[in-house]
C-alpha positions as CSV (number, residue, x, y, z in Angstrom):
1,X,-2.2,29.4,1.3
2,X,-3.3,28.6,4.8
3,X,-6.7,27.1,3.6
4,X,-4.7,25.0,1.5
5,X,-2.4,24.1,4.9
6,X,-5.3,23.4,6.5
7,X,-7.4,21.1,3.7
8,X,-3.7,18.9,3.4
9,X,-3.5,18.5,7.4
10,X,-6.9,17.0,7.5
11,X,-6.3,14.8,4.8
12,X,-3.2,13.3,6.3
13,X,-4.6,13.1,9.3
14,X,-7.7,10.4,7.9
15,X,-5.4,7.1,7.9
16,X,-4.8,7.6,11.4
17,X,-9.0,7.3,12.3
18,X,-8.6,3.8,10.8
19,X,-5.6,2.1,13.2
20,X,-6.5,-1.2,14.6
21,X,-5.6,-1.5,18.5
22,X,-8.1,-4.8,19.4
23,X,-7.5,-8.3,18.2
24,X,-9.2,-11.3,18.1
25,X,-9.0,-15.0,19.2
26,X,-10.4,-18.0,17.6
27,X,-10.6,-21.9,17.3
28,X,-12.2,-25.0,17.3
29,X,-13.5,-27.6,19.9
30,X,-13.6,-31.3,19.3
31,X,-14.3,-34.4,21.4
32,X,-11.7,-37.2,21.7
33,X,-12.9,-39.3,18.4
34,X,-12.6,-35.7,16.6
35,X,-16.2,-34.9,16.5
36,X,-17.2,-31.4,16.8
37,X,-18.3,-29.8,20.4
38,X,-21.2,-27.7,19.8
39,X,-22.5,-25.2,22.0
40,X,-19.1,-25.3,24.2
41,X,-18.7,-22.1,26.5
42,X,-15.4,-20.4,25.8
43,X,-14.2,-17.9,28.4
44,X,-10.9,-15.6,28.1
45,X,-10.0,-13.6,30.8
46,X,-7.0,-11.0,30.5
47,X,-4.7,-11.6,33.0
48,X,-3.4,-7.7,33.6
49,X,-7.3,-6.2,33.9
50,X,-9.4,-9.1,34.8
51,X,-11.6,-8.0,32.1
52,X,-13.2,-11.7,30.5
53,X,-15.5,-12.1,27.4
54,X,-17.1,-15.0,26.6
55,X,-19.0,-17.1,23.9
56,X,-20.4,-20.5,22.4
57,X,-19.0,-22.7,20.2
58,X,-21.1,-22.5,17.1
59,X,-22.6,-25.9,15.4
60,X,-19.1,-26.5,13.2
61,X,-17.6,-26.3,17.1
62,X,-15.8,-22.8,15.9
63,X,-15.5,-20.0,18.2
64,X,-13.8,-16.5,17.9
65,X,-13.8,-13.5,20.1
66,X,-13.5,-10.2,18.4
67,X,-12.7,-6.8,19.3
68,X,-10.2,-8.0,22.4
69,X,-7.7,-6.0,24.3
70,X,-4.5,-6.4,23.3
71,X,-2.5,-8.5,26.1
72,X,-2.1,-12.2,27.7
73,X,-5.1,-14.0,28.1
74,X,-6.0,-17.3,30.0
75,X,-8.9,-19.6,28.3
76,X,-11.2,-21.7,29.8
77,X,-13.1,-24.0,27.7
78,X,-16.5,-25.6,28.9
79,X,-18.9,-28.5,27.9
80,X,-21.2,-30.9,29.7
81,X,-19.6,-34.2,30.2
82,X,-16.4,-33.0,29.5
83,X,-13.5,-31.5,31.5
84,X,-12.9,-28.0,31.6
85,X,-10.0,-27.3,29.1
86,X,-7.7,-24.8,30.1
87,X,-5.1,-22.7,28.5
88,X,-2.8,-20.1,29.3
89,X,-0.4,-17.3,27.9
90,X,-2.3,-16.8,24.7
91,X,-1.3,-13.3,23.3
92,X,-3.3,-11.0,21.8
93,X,-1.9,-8.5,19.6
94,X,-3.6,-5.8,17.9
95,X,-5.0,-6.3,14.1
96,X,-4.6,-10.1,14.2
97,X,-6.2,-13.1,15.2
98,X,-4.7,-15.9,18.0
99,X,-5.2,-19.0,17.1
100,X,-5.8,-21.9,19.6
101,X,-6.4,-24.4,16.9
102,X,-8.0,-27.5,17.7
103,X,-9.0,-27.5,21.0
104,X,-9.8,-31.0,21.9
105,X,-12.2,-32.1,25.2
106,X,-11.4,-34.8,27.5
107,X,-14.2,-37.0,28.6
108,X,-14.9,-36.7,32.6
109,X,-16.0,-34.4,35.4
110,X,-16.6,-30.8,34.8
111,X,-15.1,-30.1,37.9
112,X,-11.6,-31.2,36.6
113,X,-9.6,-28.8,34.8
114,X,-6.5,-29.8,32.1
115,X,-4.2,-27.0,31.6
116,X,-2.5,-26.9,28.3
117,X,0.7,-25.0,28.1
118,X,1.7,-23.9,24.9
119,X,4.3,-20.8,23.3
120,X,2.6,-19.3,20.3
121,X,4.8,-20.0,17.6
């Protein structure tokens, strides 16, 4: 009786290896006429720990960062001959994916930042 005890814990206790506690965040980067932004640098730094991660845009000027801490992020878009984009408040939550959208670039300095403030919806 207590090997079969035993065998039904264990198997009850599988689902809970396979809980999801990281998210992910993802978009897309375009250029004022709409034209994709390849090779973009995306940067997300979590505002409670500091911790940042960062990648490229790819050659559709898609980006997603996987396996984030769950938490409030600030994103800092870069591309040469463009200004830094800027976003802040994005929410991670664990098991989905944020979505910036369409991120689009403003032609200029990359020493000038634009800050978009947005509420997920």
């Amino acid at each position: 009786m207590s090997l079969a005890a035993l065998a039904l814990v264990l198997v009850w206790c599988i689902p809970s290896v396979g809980q999801v506690i990281k998210g992910s965040m993802s978009g897309s980067v375009t250029d004022p006429s709409g034209a994709v932004v390849s090779g973009a640098k995306v940067r997300a730094k979590n505002v409670e720990t500091g911790a940042a991660i960062e990648s490229t845009t790819d050659s559709s000027g898609n980006f997603r960062l996987n396996l984030l801490s769950t938490g409030t992020y600030t994103v800092e878009i870069t591309a040469s001959g463009f200004k830094t984009a800027a976003q802040s408040s994005v929410v991670v939550a664990a098991g989905s994916d944020s979505s910036l959208g369409t991120v689009r670039m403003v032609v200029g300095e990359a020493s000038t930042t634009v800050e978009v403030t947005a509420e997920a919806p």
